[in-house]
N, C-alpha and C positions, 0 to 999 in steps of 0.2 A: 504494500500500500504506500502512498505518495505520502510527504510529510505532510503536505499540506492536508488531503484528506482526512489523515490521522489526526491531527489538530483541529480541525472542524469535528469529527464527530466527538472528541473530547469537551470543545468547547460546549456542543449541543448537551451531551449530556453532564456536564457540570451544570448548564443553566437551569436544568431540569431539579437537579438534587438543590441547587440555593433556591429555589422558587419551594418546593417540599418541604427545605427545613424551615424557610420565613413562612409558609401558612401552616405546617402540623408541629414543630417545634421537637417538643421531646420524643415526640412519636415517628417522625423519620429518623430522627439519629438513631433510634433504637432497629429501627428498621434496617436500613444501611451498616447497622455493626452487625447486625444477626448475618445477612446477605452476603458480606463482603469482607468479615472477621470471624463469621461462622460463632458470634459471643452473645449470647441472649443475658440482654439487658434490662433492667425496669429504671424509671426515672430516678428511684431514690438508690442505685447503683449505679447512675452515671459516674458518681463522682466518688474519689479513695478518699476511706476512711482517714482521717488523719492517725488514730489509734494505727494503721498499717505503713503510713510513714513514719511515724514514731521509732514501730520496732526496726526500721532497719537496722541492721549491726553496724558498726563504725571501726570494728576490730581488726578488719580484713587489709592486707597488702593496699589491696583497689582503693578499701576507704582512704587511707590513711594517704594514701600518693593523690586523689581527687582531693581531700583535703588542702594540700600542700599546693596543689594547681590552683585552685581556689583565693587560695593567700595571695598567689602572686599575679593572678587576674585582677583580684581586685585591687591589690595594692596599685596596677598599672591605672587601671581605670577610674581609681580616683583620682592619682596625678593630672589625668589630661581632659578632666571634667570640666564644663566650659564656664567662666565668672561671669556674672554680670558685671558690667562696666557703666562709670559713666566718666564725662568730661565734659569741660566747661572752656568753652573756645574765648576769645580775645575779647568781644564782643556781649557775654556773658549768658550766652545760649549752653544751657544745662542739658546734652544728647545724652543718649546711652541706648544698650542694648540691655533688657531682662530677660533671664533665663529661668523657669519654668517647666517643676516636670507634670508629663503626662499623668494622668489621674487613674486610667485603668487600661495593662496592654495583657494582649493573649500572648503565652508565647505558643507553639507550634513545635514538638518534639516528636523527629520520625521514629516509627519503629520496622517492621520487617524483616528486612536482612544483615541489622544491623541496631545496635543500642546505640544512644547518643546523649547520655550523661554531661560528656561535654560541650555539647552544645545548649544545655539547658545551664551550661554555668557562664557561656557566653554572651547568653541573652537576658539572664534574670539578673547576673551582679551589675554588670550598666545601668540595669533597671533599679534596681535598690539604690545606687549609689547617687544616682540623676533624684530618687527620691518620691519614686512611684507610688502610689498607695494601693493598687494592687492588684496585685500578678494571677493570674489567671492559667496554668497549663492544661493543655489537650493534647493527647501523646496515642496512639492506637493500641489495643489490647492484644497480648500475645495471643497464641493457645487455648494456654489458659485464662483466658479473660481477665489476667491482668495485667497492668503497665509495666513494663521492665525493672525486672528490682536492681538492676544500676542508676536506672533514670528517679527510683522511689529516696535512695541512698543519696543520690544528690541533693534533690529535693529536702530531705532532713539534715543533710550540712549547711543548705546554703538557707535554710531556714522558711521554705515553702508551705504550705498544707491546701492551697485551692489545684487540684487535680484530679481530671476528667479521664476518663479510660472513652476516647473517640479520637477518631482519626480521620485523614481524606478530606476530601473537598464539603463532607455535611460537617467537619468540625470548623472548619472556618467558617463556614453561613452560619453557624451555630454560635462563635464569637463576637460577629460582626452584628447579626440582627436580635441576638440575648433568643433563649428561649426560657422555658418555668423551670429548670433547674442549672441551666448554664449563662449565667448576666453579662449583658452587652460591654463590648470594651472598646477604647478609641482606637487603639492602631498592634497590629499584630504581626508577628515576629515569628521567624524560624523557618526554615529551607524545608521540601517537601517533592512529593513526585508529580509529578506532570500534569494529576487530577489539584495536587491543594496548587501546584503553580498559577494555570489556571480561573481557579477557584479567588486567589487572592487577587487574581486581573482584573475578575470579572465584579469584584466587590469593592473595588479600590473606588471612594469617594462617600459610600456607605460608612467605611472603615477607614484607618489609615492603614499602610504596609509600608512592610521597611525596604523587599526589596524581592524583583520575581528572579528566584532562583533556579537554575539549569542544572545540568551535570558539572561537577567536577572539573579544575582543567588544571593540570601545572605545566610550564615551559620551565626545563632545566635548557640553560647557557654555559656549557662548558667548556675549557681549553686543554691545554699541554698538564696543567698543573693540578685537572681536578682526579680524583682516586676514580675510577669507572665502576670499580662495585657498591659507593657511595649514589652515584649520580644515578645506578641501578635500580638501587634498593630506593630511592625517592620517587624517582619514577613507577615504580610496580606500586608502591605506597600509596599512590593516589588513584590507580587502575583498581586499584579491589574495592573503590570504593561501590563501582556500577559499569557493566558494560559499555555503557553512554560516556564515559569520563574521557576526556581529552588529553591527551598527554602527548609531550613534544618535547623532543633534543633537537637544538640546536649546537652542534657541533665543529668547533673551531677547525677541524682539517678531518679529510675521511678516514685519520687515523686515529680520532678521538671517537670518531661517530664506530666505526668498527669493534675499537676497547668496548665502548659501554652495551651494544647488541652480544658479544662476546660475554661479558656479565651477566645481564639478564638471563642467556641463554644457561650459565651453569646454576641460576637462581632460583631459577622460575620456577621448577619438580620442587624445591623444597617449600613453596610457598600452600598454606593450607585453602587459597582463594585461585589459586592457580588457574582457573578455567575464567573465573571471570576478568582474570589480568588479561589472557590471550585473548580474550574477545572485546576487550577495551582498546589492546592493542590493534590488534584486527580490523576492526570496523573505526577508531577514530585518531591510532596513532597516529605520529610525524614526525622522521627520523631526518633530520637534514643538517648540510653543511651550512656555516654561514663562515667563510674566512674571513671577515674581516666585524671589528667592532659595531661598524656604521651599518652592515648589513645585517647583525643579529638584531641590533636595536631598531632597525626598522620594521623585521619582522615581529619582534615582541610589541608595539607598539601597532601594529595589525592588530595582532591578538588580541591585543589587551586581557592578558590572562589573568585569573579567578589568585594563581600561587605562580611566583616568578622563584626561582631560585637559580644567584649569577655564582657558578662555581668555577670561578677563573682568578687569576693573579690577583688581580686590582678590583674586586667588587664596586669599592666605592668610587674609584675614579671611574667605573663604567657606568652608576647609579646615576649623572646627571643627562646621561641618552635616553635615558628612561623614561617614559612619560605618564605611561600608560600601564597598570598593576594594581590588584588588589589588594597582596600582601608581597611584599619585597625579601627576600632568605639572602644574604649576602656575606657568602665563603660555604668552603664543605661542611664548617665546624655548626651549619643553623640548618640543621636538616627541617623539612616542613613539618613534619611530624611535628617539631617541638612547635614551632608555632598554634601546629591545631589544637595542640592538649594546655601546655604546660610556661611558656613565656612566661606569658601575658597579656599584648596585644589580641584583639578579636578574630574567629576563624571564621565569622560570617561576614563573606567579602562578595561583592561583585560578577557575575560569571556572565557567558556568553557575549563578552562583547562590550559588557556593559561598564569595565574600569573606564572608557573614557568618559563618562561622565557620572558614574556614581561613585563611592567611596564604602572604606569598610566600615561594619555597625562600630559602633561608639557611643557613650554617654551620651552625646547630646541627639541620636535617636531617638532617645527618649525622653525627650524635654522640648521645651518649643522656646521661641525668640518671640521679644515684641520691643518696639521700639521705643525711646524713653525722648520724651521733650518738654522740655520746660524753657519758655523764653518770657523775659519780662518785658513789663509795660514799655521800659527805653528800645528797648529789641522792636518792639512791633510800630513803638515810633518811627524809629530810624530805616525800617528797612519793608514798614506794610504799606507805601505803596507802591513797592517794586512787586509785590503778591498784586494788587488791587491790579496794576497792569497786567501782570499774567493770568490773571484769571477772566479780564475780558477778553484777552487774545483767545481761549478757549470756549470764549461765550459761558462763562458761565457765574451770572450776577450776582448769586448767594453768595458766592465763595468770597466774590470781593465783597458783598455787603459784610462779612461776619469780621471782616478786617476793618473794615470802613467804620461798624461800631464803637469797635475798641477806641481808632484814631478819635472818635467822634471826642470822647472823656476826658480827651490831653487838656494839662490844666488842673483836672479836680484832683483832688487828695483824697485818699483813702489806705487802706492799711497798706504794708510795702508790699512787693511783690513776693511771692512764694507764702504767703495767708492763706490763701484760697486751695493750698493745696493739702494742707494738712489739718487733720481729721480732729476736731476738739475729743478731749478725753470726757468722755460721759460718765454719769454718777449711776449706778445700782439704785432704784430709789422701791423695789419691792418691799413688803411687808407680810410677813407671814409668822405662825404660830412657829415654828424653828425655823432660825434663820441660819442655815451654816453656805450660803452663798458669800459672804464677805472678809472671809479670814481673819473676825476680828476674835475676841477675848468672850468666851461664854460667858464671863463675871464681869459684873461692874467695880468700882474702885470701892473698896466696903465703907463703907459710911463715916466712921470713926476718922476713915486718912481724908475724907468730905469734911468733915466738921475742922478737920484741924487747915484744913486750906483756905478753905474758909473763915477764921479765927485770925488766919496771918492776914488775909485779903484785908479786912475790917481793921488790922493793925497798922496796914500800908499806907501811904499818903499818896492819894489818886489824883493830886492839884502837880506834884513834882513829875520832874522826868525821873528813869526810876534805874539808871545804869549801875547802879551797885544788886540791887537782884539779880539779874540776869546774872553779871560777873561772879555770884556767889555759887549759882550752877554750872557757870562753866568752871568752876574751880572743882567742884564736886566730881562732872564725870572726869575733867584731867585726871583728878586724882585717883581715882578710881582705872585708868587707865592708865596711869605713870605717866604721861604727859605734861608738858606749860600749859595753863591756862590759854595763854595764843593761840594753840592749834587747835583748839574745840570751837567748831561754830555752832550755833542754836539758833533757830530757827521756828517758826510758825508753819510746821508742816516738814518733812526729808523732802517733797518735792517742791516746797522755795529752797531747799540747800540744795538740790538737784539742781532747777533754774542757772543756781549761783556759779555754780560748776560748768555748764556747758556755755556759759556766757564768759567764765574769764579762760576755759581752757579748749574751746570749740571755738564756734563761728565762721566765717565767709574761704574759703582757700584749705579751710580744714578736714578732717578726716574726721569721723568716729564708728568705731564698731562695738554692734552691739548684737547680743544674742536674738534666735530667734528658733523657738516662739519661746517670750517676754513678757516683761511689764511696758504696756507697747508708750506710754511715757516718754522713753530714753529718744524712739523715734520721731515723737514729735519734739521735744527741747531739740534733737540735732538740729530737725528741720525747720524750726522756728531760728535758729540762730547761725543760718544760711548754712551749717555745716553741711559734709557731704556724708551721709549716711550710709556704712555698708553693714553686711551683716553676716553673721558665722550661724552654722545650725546647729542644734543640738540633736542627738543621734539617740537612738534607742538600743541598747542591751537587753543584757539578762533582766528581765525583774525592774529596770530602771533606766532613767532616758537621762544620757553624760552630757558633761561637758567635755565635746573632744578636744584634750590639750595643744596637742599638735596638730592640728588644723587650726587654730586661734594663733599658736606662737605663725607657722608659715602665714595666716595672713596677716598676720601685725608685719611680719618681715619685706610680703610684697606690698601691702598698701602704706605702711608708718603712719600707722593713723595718731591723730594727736589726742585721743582717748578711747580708751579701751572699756568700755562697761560690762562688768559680770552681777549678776545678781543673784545672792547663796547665803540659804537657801533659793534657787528659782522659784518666781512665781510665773506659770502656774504648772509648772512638774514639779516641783518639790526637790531639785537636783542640788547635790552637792560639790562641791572640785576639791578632792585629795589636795594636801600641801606641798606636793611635790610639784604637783600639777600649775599649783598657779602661782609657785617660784621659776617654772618653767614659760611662762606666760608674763610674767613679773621682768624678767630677763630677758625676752625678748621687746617688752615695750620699752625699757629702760633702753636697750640696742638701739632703736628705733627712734628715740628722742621724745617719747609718750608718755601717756599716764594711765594709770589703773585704776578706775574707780568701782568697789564693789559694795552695791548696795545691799545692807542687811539688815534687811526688816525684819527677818524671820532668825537673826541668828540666834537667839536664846533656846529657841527650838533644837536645834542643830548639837550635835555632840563636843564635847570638848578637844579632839583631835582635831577640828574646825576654827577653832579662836586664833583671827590673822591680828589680835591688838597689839602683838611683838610689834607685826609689820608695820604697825603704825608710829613705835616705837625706833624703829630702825633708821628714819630717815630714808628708807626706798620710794620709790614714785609713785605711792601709792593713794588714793582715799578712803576711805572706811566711813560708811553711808547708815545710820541708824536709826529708829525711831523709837516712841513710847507708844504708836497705835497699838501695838499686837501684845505683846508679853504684859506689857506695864495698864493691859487696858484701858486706854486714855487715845483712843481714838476721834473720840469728840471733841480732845484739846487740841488735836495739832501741836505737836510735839516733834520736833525728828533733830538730829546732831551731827558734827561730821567732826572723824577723826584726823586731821593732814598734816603734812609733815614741813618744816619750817616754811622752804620756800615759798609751798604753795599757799601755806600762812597769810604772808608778805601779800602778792598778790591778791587772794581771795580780801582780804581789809581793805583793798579797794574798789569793792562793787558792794562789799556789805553795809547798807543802811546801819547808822546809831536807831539806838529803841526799836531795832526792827522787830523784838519778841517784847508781847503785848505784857504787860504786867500781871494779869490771873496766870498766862502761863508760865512767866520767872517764878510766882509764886507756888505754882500748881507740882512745876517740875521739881522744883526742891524738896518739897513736902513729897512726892512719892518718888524721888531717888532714894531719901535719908530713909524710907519704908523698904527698900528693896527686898528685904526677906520675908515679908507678905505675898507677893508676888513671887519667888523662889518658888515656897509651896506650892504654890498654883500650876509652876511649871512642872514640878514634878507629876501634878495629878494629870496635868492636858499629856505630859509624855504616854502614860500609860495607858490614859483612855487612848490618845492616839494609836498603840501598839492591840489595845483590845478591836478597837473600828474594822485595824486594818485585818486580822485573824478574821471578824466576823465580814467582812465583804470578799476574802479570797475565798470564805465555803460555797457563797452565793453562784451560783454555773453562771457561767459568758462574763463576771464581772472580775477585773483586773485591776486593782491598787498597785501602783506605782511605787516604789521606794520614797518613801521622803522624809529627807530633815525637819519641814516645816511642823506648819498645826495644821494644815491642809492634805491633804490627799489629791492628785490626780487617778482618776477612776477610769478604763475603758469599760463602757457596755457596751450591750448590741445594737441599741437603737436610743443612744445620746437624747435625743429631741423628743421622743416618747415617753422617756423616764421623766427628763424635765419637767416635762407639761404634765404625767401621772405624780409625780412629788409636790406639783404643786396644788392641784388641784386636792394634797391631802393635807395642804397648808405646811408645805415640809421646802424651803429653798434651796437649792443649789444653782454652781455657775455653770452655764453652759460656756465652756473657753472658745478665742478665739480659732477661726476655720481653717489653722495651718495643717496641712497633711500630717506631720506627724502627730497630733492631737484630736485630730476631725470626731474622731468617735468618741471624746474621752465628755469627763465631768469633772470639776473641783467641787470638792467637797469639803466643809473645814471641821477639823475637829470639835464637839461643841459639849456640851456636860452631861453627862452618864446616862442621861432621862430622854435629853435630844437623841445622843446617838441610839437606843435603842431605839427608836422609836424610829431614827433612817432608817437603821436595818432589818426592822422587821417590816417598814413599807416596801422599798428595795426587795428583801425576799420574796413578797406577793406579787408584786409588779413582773420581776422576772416569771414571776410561774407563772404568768397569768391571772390571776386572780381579780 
């Protein structure tokens, strides 16, 4: 049969199975697996038990080497993960690029003739690393009706459990249009045979796809100096992948092309694929000379093959004739193999033709770009109506009316530019019979430390200025912290000392990076004080969501931002940074010419292995950010203090207001400083209620507590926004946190007094059960 023919009746009936899976859903796929996998399936066996990725063993040669392949996948694939950027031209037009990952991709794991574990670590660690929320595989059912237990054993290294036992062109319809047991994803991944190639053609704009993949191809380029039973054995390497598989020597004189057929020939009987070599050979090899450099690189650049490996003298001085290659092997010592498994670099590359213009998967596959513009009012003076004229040359009068508006205002005043872009921070202003949505203090300040703050207020003189209180507080926490008096500032509120901070040590030409997902605050002080705001992410572990040290030091290193914000405890994961950690981080801002400032609201929460007041001590570049909302119950005063270290003393005294702390709270502060062992107590009871919470919400099934230092808890359930609205409706609050992917599904919860917390947990239990 003609290709062409063969390719038409493929297409016809691929259209046929996507038209079947989008109207019957679970009921063709089950179909099509029976038919074509000979595996009878019911809808609620679509998908692997996690209980069966679980037990795969980890103990085996295989685990322990995919393991180790795994490390150094990813370790690559975060290196060359793509930043968002921005820049600020002459002119003061604020561009950039933002980077963004995909929110849900399939990947597509063959089976057949062959297991492909490594291909599921090629496609899911980009995925994870770019910051996916969630991975989705479809892989075909052996035999036995189940998925490969190399591809199951992957999947439990690399930390998987959404896996489908389908395969073929009905598992892609089946990604692309979701059906009742398999949920629709944005864009799908992973090489296949001729029906999912196909299949993903035919569905491309439905879905995204990364790339229609053909058979196999490697071009070995060898001379005088490569070994022939190397250039052999890479070539058979890639033949046993599929009859179809392309393989091509180019051979520097007929006496290299002769060595290496002479190879293969004593090779080939001990190979256990051996028929499928000779028939890859057979029907799509290409054994030719090329004498000369200029002539092999234009026929590689023909090709543009899927695997190049240049096994001659000079690889690299021959790599810039190169144009055109998926992946590049350059010397005998980088056989493809190790590329496919084990580098690092990605094995899903380009085939048929297709390197000149596509490239190999990568992290930013699976992320998308969008463009970043900010120009202000002077910008659109000076240069809207060179827009106003180009948009009538195009004819079209809105575009220049929406410039023409702007111009229209020149003149009036109003806030500066870059206002309009940043989000006011909104107040929680619910009310309910347990409130543990606000992370404050279950207890009020007891009555007794009331009467006597009150007693002093009555004693004060409310006609003078009053700067010996205040001064008698900041003597108090100094001392309390070993410190001069000078280095304590107090404040009405940690977020006027916040203010005070990113106004003398941010602003216009500056850097600051901050955690994300935050106290989203830090983001707008940056951006209110023209800073440039970037941001580090926090990552998720065992049990607990980190702070990665070294991804914070490396981006201090390449941005030198001129403040560093950590907050630790985290609000709203509860994270903590080991002391090594943010001596590691401390020492790369100091490198950098920066400063460290970490706010800790929650630190009384937090363990003793955690107290940075040394550092404050030290004189390192540090600030230390605290308040009396939380521990000290005094939320309603506005209370907050900051630790710093001489210079920035100096500086900070001049942006600080005289009398800027109102007199009840010089008064208020003192009186429950000099109290502090009232409040001790109380932290010891919130620790251990907090340790009881968190036992009693990990029995509850689906729901997940986080590790935390604080009094709060980060929670995942199943259904975030349902629990919500059921808690409250039993007059019970929680927060629903902000919508960053690693969080999406979570709740903060804050720890609140014995009577509260039961009473979450036994709502919470019904809710989960239905009830």
């Amino acid at each position: 049969m003609q290709p062409d023919a063969q390719s038409e009746i493929i297409a016809r009936s691929v259209a046929e199975i996507i038209a079947a899976v989008k109207e019957r859903g679970d009921a063709a796929l089950i179909e099509f697996t029976q038919r074509w996998d000979k595996v009878a399936l019911r809808p609620e066996t679509l998908r692997v038990p996690v209980e069966k990725i679980q037990a795969a063993g980890l103990e085996s040669e295989f685990a322990r080497a995919f393991q180790k392949a795994a490390e150094r996948i990813r370790k690559f694939h975060a290196e060359v993960k793509p930043r968002s950027i921005t820049v600020e031209d002459a002119e003061g037009a604020r561009l950039g690029i933002r980077w963004t990952p995909l929110q849900a991709v399939g990947l597509y794991i063959p089976g057949g003739k062959a297991s492909y574990p490594s291909t599921l670590a090629m496609t899911a660690i980009p995925a994870q690393i770019a910051g996916v929320e969630r991975i989705a595989v479809v892989s075909p059912p052996g035999p036995g009706g189940e998925v490969s237990p190399q591809v199951l054993l992957a999947a439990k290294v690399l930390g998987l459990d959404e896996i489908y036992r389908v395969g073929g062109a009905h598992a892609v319809a089946a990604l692309a249009f979701g059906t009742a047991s398999i949920p629709k994803v944005d864009k799908i991944f992973g090489p296949g045979n001729a029906f999912v190639a196909e299949a993903k053609k035919q569905l491309y704009g439905t879905v995204g796809i990364d790339l229609l993949a053909g058979p196999s191809e490697v071009v070995v380029y060898a001379d005088h100096t490569a070994r022939p039973e190397w250039v052999a054995a890479d070539l058979m390497a890639q033949a046993e992948h599929d009859e179809a598989t392309r393989a091509t020597l180019l051979a520097s004189s007929p006496a290299v092309l002769a060595a290496v057929q002479k190879a293969i020939a004593e090779r080939i009987d001990q190979e256990p694929r051996r028929e499928v070599i000779r028939k890859s050979f057979e029907r799509n090899g290409a054994f030719l000379v090329a004498t000369t450099p200029a002539e092999a690189a234009r026929r590689i650049n023909a090709i543009a093959p899927e695997h190049l490996s240049l096994q001659v003298s000079d690889p690299w001085g021959f790599l810039p004739l190169v144009r055109h290659a998926g992946a590049i092997f350059l010397g005998g010592d980088s056989p493809v193999a190790m590329g496919d498994y084990y580098a690092g670099p990605n094995h899903v590359l380009p085939t048929g033709g297709t390197a000149r213009f596509a490239s190999c998967l990568s992290v930013e596959d699976f992320m998308k770009r969008s463009n970043l513009c900010q120009t202000s009012a002077a910008f659109v003076r000076e240069h809207g109506r060179n827009v106003e004229t180009l948009a009538e040359g195009e004819n079209l009068p809105a575009h220049r009316a929406s410039i023409a508006a702007r111009r229209a205002g020149e003149g009036k005043s109003g806030p500066r530019p870059g206002f309009d872009l940043v989000e006011a921070y909104r107040l929680v202003e619910e009310e309910g019979e347990v409130k543990l949505n606000q992370n404050e203090s279950p207890w009020d300040v007891p009555e007794d430390i009331k009467d006597e703050i009150l007693s002093a207020m009555r004693r004060a003189s409310w006609n003078r200025y009053h700067q010996k209180l205040p001064d008698e507080l900041r003597r108090s926490i100094a001392r309390s912290a070993g410190l001069e008096p000078g280095r304590v500032f107090v404040g009405n509120g940690s977020n006027l000392v916040l203010q005070w901070i990113f106004e003398a040590f941010a602003g216009p030409g500056r850097k600051v990076l901050c955690p994300a997902p935050s106290f989203s605050l830090y983001r707008m002080w940056g951006r209110l004080c023209d800073a440039e705001v970037e941001e580090f992410r926090l990552v998720e572990g065992s049990g607990v969501i980190e702070y990665p040290a070294a991804e914070i030091a490396r981006k201090i290193r390449e941005l030198r931002p001129a403040l560093t914000v950590l907050c630790l405890p985290n609000n709203p994961t509860g994270s903590e940074m080991p002391q090594r950690d943010l001596l590691a981080v401390l020492e790369a801002a100091e490198a950098a010419g920066g400063w460290v400032l970490v706010d800790e609201a929650y630190r009384e929460f937090s363990e003793p292995e955690f107290d940075r007041t040394a550092l404050a001590r030290s004189g390192r570049r540090i600030f230390l950010l605290r308040t009396y909302s939380k521990a000290l119950a005094a939320a309603g005063l506005r209370i907050g203090y900051l630790l710093a270290p001489a210079e920035a003393a100096e500086a900070m005294a001049k942006i600080v207001p005289p009398f800027h702390v109102s007199l009840f709270n010089a008064v208020a502060g003192k009186v429950i400083w000099d109290r502090w062992e009232v409040f001790q107590e109380r932290l010891e009871r919130l620790k251990r209620e907090r340790q009881r919470l968190e036992a009693g919400l990990s029995r509850i099934p689906g729901v997940k507590p986080f590790r935390t230092w604080s009094n709060f808890f980060l929670v995942r359930v199943p259904d975030s926004e349902k629990l919500l609205q059921r808690l409250g409706q039993r007059g019970i609050l929680v927060r629903r946190v902000e919508k960053d992917p690693l969080i999406a599904s979570c709740l903060r919860i804050n720890v609140g007094a014995p009577e509260e917390n039961d009473r979450l947990l036994e709502a919470v239990r019904a809710i989960v059960a239905g009830e």
